[in-house]
C-alpha positions in Angstrom: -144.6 -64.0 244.6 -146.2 -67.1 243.1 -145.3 -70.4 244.9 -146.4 -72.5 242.0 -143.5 -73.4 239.7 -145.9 -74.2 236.2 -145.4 -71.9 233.8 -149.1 -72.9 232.7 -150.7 -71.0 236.2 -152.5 -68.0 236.2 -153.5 -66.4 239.5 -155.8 -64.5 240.5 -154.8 -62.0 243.6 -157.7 -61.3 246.1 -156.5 -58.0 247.6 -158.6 -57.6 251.2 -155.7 -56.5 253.5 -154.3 -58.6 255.9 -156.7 -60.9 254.8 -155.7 -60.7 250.8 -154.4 -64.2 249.2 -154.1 -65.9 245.5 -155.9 -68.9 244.0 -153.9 -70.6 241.7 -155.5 -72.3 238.3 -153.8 -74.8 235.9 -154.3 -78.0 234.8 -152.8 -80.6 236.9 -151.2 -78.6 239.7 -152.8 -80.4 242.6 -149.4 -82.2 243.5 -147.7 -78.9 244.0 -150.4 -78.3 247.3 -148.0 -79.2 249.7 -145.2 -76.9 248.6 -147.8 -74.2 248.4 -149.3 -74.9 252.1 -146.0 -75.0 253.7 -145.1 -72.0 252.0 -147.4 -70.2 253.5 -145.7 -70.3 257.2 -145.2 -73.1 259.8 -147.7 -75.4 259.5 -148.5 -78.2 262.6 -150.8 -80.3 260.7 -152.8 -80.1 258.0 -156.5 -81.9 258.8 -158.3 -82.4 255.0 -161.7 -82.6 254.9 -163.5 -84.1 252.0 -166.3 -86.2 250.9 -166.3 -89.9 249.9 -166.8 -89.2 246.1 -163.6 -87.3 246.1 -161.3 -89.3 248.6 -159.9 -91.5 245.5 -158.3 -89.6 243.6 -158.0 -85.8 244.9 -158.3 -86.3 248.8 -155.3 -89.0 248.9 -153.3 -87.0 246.4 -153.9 -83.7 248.1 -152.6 -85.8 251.4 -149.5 -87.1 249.5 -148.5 -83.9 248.8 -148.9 -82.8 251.8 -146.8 -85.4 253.1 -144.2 -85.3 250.4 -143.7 -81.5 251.5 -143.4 -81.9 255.0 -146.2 -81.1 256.5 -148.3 -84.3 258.7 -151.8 -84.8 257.1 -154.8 -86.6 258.3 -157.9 -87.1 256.1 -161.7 -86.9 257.8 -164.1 -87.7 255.3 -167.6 -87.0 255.5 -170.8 -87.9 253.3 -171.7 -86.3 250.4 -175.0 -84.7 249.5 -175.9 -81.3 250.7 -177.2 -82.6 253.6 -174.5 -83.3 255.3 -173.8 -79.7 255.1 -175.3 -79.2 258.8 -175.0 -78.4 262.6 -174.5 -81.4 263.8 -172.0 -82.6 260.9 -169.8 -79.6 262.4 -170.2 -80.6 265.6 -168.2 -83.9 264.3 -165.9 -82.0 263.0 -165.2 -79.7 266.0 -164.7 -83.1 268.0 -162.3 -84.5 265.3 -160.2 -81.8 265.2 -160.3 -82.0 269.1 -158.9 -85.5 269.4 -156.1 -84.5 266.6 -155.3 -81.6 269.0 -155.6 -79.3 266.4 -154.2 -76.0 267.1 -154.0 -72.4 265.5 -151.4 -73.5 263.2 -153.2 -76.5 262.3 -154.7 -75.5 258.7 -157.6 -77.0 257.6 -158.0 -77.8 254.1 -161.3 -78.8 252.1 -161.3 -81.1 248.9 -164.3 -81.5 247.2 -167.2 -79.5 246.2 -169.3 -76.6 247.4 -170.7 -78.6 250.1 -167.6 -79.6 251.7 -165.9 -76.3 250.9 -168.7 -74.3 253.2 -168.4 -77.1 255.7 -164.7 -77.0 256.4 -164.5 -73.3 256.3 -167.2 -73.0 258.7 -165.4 -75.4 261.1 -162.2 -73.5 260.5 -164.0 -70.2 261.4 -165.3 -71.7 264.8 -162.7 -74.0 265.7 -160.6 -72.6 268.3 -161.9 -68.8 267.0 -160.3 -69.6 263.9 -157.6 -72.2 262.3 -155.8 -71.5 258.9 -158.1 -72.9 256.4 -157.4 -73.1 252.3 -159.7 -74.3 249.5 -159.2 -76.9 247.2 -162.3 -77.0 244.6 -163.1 -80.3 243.2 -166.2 -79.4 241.4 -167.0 -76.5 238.7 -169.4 -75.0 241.0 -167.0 -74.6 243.4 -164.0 -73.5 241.5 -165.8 -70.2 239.7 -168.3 -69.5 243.2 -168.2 -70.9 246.2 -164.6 -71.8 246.8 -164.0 -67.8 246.1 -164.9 -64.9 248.8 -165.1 -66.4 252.2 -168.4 -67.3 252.7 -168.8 -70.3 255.1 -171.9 -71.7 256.5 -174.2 -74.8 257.2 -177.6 -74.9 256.5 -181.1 -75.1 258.9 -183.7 -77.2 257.9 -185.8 -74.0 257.2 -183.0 -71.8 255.3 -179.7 -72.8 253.4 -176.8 -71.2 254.6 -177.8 -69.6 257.4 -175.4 -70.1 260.0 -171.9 -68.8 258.9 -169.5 -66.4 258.9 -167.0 -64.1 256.7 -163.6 -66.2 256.7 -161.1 -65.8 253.9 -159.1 -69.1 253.2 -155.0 -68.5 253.1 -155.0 -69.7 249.4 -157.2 -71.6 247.0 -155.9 -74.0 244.7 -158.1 -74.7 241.1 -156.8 -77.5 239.3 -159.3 -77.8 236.8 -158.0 -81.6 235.9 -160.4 -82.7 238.6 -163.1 -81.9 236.4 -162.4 -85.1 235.0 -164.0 -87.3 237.7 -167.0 -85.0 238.0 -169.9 -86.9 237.0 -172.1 -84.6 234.5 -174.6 -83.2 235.9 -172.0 -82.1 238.6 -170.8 -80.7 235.9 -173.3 -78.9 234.7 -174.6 -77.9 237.9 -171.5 -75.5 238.1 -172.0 -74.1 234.4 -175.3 -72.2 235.9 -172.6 -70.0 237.9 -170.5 -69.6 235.2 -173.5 -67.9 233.5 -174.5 -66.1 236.6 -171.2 -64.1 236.1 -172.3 -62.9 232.3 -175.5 -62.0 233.5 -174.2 -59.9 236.3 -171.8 -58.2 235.6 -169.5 -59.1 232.0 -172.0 -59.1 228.7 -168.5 -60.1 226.6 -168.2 -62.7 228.7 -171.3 -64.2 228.2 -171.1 -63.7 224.6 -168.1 -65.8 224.9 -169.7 -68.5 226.8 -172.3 -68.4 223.6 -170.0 -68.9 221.5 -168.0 -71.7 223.2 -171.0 -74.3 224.2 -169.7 -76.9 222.6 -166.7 -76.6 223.9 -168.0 -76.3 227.4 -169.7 -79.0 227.4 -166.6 -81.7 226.3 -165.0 -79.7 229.4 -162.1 -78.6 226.7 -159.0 -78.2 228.9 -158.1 -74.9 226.0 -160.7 -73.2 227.0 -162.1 -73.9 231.5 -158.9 -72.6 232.8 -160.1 -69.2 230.9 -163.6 -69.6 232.3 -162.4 -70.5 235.9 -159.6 -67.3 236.0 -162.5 -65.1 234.6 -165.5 -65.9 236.9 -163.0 -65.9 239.7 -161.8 -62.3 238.7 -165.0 -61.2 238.6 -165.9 -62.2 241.6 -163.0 -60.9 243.5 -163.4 -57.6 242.2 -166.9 -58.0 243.8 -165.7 -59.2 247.4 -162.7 -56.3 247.3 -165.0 -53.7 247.6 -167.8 -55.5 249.3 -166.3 -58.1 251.5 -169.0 -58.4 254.3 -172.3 -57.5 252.6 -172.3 -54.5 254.0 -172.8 -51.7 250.9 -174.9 -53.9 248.9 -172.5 -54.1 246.3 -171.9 -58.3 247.2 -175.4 -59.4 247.1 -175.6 -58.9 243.2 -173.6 -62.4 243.6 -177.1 -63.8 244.6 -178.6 -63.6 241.7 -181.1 -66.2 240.7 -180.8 -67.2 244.0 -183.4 -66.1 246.3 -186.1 -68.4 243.7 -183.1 -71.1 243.6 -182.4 -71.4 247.3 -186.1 -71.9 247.6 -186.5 -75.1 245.2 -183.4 -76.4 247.2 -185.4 -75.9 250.8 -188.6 -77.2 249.5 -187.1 -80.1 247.8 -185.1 -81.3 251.1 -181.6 -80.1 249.4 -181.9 -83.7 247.8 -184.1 -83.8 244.8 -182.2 -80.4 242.7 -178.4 -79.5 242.7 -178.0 -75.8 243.7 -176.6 -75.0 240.3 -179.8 -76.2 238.8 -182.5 -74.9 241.3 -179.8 -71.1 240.2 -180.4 -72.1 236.4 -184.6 -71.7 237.3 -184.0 -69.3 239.4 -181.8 -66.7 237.2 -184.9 -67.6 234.4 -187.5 -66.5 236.9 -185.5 -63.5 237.8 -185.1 -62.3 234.1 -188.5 -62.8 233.5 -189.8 -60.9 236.5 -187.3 -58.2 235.7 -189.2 -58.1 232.1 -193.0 -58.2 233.6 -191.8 -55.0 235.7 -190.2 -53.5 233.1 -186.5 -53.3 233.8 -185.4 -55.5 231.0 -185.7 -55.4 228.2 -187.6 -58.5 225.9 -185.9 -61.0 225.0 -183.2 -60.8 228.0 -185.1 -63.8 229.8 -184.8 -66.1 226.5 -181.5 -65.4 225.7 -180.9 -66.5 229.0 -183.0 -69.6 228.7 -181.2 -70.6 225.4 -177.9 -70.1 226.6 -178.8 -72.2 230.0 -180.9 -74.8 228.1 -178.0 -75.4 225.6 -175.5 -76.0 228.2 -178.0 -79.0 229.7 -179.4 -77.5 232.3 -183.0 -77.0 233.6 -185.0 -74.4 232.6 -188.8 -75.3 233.7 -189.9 -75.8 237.4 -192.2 -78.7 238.0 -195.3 -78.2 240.1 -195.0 -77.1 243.5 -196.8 -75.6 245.9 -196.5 -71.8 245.4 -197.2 -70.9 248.5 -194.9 -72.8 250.5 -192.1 -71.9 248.2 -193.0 -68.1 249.5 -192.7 -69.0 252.3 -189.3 -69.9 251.8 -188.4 -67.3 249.7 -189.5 -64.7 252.5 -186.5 -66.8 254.8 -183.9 -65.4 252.6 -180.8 -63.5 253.6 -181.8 -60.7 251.5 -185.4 -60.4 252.1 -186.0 -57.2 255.1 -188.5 -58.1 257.1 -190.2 -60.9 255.7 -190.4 -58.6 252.6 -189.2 -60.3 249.2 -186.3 -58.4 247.8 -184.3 -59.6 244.4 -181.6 -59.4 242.2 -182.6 -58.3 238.8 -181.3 -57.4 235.4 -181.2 -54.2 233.2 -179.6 -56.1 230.1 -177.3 -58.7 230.1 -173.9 -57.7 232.0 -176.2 -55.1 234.8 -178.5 -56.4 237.8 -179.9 -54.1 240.5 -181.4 -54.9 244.0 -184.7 -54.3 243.7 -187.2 -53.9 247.0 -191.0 -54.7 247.5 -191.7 -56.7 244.8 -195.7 -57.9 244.4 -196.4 -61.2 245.2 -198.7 -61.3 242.6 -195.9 -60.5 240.2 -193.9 -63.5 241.6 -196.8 -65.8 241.5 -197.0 -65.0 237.5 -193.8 -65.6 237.1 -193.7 -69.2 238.9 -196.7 -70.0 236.9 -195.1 -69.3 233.4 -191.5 -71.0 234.3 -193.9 -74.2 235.8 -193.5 -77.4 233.4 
């Protein structure tokens, strides 16, 4: 039973068990969080976590309703910038929720983007062995990805993302309204997911996305809740049968990733947002996928068009090929320092594909290189 009372909400139901819950999307809903977090069983407190980009307007409103609802809220904010995304930003965190004497009914609720979303849940997943946590996406990225599936982490200085865990939130909240504030190439930034989600799995969905750039990139409030509910689908469907990584199934998510993470590490996390180090990354994998014949030609420039019109990158400037490698042979999905990827057949099917050449991935970097 929906606890939303807009007629204008879709949901999309994440069924995983005990651990199955809703996200909600609509177009200024994000005073109705309160009523939805209390609905979801005795509350104690409600700690919100967000970034200082997002404190005025979301974080305050999201603590107003809160309030307004009945349940006490306290806001911690924290830096933005994918940096703070670390270790020793949790361990902050741990000790915040400490002094608040945050217990396992205390549910801890990230505003914000990616970043913070991984952050919080991570803290949530460790915090006492595990608080009530629920999402509350801020940025695009976030609202069609990250905020989706349980996946909480903070990243090393070598790898992104590779301290974590599996945690489902309780509930996820998408009011895509907050889209507003998100400066554009935020914006963008999340767009690269939204095409991730053609690629991989819907080829009518990314025929859709073809035909609605323009649209897309005015953020047309007709036509992103559509985008958001799809991607979101999609990617439930994915976790369902796949929550923990373990048949495979999941890590078709990561595509355009393994190149993407990459740029991010050798770049400091600082100089490239992750949706447009993906944006290279899903180029490279499409054209690698071509040069070993999986694809067919023309899959990596229909790609690139489709990316490029949207506004985001589609050339890597030079870097050094080896150390980027390197990192690449760091990823999750590489087995045993060997490179593994996520590549397409055509537009709507990808496949993991082991022991790739280096040579081949050298090529590839070379042609994508500005």
């Amino acid at each position: 039973m929906s606890l939303l009372s807009s007629p204008n909400v879709s949901e999309v139901f994440v069924h995983l068990g005990e651990r199955s819950y809703r996200i909600w999307i609509g177009v200024d809903i994000l005073r109705q969080l309160g009523s939805v977090v209390a609905g979801l069983g005795r509350v104690t407190l409600a700690v919100v976590i967000a970034d200082a980009n997002v404190v005025t307007p979301h974080a305050e409103t999201a603590c107003d309703s809160l309030r307004e609802a009945g349940v006490a809220a306290e806001l911690v904010v924290v830096p933005p910038g994918e940096t703070t995304k670390s270790v020793e930003t949790a361990t902050t965190l741990w000790r915040e929720l400490l002094r608040r004497r945050a217990d396992r009914k205390t549910f801890v609720v990230a505003v914000g983007g990616g970043m913070v979303g991984d952050l919080a849940g991570f803290v949530a997943a460790t915090y006492a062995r595990g608080v009530p946590f629920f999402q509350v996406p801020t940025s695009l990225l976030a609202q069609v990805d990250s905020s989706v599936g349980g996946k909480v982490a903070v990243n090393l200085p070598e790898a992104k993302n590779m301290v974590g865990a599996f945690y489902q939130p309780r509930g996820v909240l998408i009011d895509v309204a907050t889209l507003d504030t998100l400066p554009d190439r935020e914006y963008r930034s999340g767009l690269a997911e939204v095409v991730k989600y053609g690629v991989i799995l819907d080829e009518e969905f990314f025929a859709f996305l073809e035909k609605h750039c323009d649209a897309l990139r005015i953020r047309d409030q007709k036509v992103l809740p559509s985008v958001v509910q799809r991607c979101c689908r999609l990617k439930a469907d994915v976790v369902e049968k796949d929550e923990r990584e373990e048949t495979g199934l999941r890590a078709i998510l990561n595509y355009g990733h393994t190149f993407g993470h990459a740029i991010e590490s050798l770049t400091g996390y600082e100089e490239w947002l992750h949706g447009e180090a993906v944006a290279v990354g899903m180029i490279c994998a499409a054209k690698l996928a071509e040069r070993l014949g999986l694809a067919p030609p023309g899959l990596a420039d229909r790609q690139q068009s489709l990316l490029g019109t949207l506004g985001l990158p589609t050339r890597l400037p030079r870097v050094d090929i080896p150390s980027l490698l390197r990192l690449m042979q760091h990823d999750k999905k590489a087995v045993h320092g060997k490179l593994r990827f996520i590549l397409p057949r055509r537009i709507g099917q990808v496949e993991v594909v082991d022991n790739v050449s280096t040579d081949s991935v050298v090529q590839v970097l070379e042609e994508v290189m500005e």
